[in-house]
C-alpha positions in Angstrom: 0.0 0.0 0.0 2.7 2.5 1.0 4.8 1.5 -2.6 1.6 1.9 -3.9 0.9 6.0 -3.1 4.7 6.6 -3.5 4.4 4.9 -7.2 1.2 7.3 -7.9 2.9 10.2 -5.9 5.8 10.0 -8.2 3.2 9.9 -11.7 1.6 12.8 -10.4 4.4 14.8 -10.0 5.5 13.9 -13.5 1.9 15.0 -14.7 2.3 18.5 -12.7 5.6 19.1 -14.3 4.0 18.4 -17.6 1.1 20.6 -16.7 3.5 23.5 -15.7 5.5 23.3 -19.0 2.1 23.8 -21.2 1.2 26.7 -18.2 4.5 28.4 -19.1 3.8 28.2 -22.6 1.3 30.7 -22.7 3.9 33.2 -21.9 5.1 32.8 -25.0 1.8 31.9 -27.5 -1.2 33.0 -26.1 -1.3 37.0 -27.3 0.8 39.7 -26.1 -0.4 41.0 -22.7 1.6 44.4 -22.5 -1.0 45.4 -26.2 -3.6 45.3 -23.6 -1.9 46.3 -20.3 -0.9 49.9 -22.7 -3.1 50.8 -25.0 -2.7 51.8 -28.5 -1.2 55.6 -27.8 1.7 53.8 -25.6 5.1 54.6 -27.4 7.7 51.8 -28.2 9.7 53.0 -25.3 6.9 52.1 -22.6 6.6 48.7 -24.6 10.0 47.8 -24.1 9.9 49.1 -20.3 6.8 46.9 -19.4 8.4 43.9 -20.9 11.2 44.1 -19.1 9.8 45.0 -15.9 7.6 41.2 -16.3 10.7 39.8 -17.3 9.4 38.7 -21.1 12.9 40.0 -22.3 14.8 37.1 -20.4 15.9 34.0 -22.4 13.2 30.9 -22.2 15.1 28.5 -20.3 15.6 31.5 -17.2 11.5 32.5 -17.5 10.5 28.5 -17.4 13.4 28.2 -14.1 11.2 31.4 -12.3 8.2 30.5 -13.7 9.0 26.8 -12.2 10.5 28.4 -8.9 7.4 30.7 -8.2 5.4 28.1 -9.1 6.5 25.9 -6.4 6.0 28.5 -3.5 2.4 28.9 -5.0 3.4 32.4 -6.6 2.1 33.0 -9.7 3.2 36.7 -10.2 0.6 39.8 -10.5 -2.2 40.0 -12.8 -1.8 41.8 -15.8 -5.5 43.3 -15.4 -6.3 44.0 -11.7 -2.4 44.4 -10.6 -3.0 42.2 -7.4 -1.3 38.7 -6.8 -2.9 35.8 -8.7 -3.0 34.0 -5.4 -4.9 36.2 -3.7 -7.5 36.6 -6.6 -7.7 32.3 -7.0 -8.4 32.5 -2.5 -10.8 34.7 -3.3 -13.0 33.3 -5.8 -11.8 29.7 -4.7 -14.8 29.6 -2.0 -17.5 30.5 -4.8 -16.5 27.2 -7.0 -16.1 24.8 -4.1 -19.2 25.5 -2.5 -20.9 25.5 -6.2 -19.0 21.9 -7.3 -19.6 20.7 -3.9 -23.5 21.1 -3.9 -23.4 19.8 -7.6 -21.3 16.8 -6.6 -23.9 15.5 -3.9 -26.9 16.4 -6.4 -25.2 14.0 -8.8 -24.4 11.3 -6.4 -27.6 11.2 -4.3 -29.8 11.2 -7.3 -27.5 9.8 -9.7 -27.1 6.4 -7.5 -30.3 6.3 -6.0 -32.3 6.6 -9.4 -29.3 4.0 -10.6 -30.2 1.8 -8.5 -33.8 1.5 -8.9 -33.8 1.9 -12.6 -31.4 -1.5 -11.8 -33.9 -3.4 -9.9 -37.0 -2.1 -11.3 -35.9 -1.9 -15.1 -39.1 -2.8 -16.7 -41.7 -0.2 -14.6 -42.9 2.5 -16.4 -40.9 4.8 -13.9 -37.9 3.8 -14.4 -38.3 3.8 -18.2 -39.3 7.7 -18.1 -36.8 7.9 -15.6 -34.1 6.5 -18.5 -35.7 8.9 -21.4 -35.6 12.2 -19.5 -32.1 11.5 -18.0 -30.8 11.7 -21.9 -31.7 15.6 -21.5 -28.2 15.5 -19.2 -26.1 13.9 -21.9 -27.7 15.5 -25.2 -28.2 18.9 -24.5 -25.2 21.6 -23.5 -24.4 23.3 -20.1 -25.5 26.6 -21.7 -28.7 25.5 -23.2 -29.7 24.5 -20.1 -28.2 27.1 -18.1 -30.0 29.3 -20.2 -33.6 27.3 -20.2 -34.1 27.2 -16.3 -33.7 30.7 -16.1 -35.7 31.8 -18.5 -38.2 29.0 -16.2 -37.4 29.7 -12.8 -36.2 33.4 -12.9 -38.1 34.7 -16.2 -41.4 33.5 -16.2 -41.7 32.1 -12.1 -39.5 34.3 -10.6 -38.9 32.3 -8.2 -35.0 32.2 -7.8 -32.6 34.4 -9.0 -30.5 34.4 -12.4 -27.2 35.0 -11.5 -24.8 36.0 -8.8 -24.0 35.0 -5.5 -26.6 36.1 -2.7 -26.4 36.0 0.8 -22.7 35.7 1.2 -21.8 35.3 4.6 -18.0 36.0 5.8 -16.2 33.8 8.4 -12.7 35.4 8.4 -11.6 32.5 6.7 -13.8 31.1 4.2 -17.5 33.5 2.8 -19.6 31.1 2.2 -22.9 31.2 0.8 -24.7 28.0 2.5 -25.9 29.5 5.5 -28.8 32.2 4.6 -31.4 31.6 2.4 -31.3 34.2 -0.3 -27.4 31.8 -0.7 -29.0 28.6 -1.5 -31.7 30.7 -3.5 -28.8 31.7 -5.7 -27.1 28.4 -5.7 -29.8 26.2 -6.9 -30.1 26.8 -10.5 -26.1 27.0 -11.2 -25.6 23.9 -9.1 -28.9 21.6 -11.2 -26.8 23.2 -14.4 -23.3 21.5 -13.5 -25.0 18.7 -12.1 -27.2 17.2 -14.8 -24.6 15.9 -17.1 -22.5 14.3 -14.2 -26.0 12.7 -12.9 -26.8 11.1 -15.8 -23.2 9.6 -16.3 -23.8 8.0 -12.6 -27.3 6.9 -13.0 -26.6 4.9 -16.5 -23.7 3.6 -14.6 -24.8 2.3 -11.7 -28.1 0.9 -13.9 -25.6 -1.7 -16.1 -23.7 -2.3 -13.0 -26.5 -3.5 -11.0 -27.7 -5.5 -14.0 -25.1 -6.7 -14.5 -24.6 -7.8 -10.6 -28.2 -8.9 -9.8 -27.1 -11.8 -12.5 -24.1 -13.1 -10.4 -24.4 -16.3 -8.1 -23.6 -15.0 -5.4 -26.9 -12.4 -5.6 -28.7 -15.9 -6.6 -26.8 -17.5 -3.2 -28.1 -15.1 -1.0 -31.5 -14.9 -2.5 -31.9 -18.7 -2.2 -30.4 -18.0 1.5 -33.4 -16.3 2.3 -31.8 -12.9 2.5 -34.6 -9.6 2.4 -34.3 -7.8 -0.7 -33.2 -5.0 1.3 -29.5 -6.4 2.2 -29.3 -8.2 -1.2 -29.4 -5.0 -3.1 -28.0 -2.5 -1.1 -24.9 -4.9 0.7 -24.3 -7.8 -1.7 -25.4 -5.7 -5.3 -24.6 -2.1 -4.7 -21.0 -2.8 -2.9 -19.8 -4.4 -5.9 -20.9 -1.7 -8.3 -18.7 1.0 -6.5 -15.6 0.0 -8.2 -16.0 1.5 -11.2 -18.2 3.8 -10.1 -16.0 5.4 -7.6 -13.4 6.2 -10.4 -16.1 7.8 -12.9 -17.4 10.0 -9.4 -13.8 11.0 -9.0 -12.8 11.9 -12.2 -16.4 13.9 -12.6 -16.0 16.0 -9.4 -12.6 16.6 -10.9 -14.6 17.5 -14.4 -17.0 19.5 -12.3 -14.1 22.2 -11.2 -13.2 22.1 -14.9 -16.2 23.0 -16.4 -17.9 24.8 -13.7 -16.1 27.8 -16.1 -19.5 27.4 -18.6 -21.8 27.4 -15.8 -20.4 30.6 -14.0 -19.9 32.3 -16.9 -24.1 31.8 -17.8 -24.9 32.4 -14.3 -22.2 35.1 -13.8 -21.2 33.4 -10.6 -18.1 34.9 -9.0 -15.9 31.7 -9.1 -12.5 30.7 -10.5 -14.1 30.2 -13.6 -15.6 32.8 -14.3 -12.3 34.5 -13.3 -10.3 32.6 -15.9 -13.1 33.5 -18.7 -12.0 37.2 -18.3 -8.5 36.4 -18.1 -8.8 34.8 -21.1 -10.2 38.0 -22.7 -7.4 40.5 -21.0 -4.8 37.9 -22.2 -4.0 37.6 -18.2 -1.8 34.8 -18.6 -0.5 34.7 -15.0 -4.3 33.9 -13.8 -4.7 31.5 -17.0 -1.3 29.4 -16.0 -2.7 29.4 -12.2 -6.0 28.1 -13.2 -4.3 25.5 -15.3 -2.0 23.9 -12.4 -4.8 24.5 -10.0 -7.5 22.3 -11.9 -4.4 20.0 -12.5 -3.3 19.7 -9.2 -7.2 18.6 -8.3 -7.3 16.2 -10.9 -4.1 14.6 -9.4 -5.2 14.8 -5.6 -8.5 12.9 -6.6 -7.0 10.4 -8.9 -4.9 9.5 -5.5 -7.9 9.5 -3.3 -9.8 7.4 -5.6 -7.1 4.6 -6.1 -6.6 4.1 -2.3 -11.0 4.4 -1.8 -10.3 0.9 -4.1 -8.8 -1.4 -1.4 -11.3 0.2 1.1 -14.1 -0.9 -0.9 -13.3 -3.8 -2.9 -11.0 -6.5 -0.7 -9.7 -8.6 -4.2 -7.6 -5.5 -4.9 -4.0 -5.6 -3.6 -1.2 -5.0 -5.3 1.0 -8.3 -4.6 -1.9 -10.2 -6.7 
């Protein structure tokens, strides 16, 4: 087990140092960020001042070294646009996206396994059928559309909740957070059903073949024959045996959630990393892009690790000596 998280210790620092290399390269091909830091009127003097003040003079090899060496201490330089450390801007917003993914996340696994496994053991009811038919609305349609759809529903013509922006912030020194007032989850609810949906429907359809494909086993026809309520055979024999593979497509979607959670903010205008990194992307602000790259990187990584170890925890014929 230990040789186990120092082998995928070692792979993700490979994959960060990869990451990083395609991070400093947007330095050097994404746009030129002193056009927009100047203006047109600026003189070729101020040019050539600006850029060496950011360093873009130096040779490549000594930017990658300080981009590297920053980097490491989590400093990502100032941003072009606001003039403020990138760090400070990614703590700021960083609240925002977590508590928005986070919400998402259990929206997708509480419905997403529970409808799994009914659809599983009740595959020929009318229910679940419908249930299978309106869940292709998460996979076929895009973020925006249905960004767009429920709130033109719920904020247009109900006006019941409210179409973008975070409400009902409350600040702990430490952390805002949004969770604790009503007007907060008010403002939550549509962004978080948006980023949810397609990450739902993955699960569902997922955890419906898996429990097929389970309830057909012998040892489900063992302990049915045993006498065993339906009750422990589907939810300790049949749903324990699904989570393998289903605990690697949850991990890599809350990873995907952080990831594309840019679409969602930017139709909601919710003030998270990614909507951030939309307007950084406009300004050319490459020190917030190449942050927001090894950020959502460094995620991926930390929940690839935590899923491979939640394998021996769950499923016992996993180890490594086998």
């Amino acid at each position: 087990m230990f040789l186990f998280i120092l082998k995928r210790l070692g792979q993700s620092l490979l994959v960060m140092a990869v990451v990083s290399a395609i991070s400093f390269s947007l330095f050097n091909f994404v746009g030129d960020p002193v056009s927009n830091m100047v203006g047109q009127d600026a003189t070729r003097e101020q040019r050539v001042e600006i850029r060496e003040k950011l360093g873009l003079n130096d040779p490549i090899l000594t930017q990658y070294v300080r981009f590297m060496g920053n980097a490491v201490r989590g400093d990502f330089g100032l941003s072009y646009r606001i003039r403020r450390p990138v760090d400070q801007l990614i703590l700021e917003r960083l609240p925002a996206t977590i508590e928005l993914v986070f919400v998402s996340a259990v929206i997708a696994l509480v419905f997403g396994i529970g409808l799994g496994v009914y659809t599983g053991i009740r595959r020929n009811t009318v229910l679940s059928r419908a249930i299978l038919s309106i869940s292709l609305i998460g996979v076929s349609l895009p973020t925006f559309i249905i960004g767009i759809s429920l709130i033109y529903l719920f904020a247009v013509q109900l006006r019941l909740l409210p179409s973008s922006g975070r409400s009902g912030t409350v600040d702990l020194g430490w952390w805002t957070t949004s969770l604790l007032t009503v007007d907060g989850w008010r403002s939550i609810i549509l962004p978080a059903i948006t980023l949810s949906l397609f990450q739902l429907t993955l699960i569902l359809r997922l955890v419906r073949a898996e429990m097929l494909e389970v309830m057909r086993t012998d040892y489900v026809k063992f302990a049915r024959a045993r006498g065993l309520s339906d009750r422990s055979i589907h939810f300790v024999h049949a749903l324990r045996n699904t989570l393998v593979p289903v605990i690697t497509v949850i991990g890599l979607n809350i990873g995907g959630l952080i990831a594309f959670s840019v679409i969602t903010e930017t139709v909601f205008q919710w003030p998270g990393t990614g909507l951030m990194f939309i307007q950084a992307v406009d300004f050319v602000d490459v020190p917030i892009m190449a942050a927001y790259l090894c950020f959502v990187a460094l995620l991926f990584v930390l929940i690839n690790l935590i899923v491979d170890i939640l394998y021996f925890v769950v499923d016992p014929r996993i180890r490594l000596g086998g």
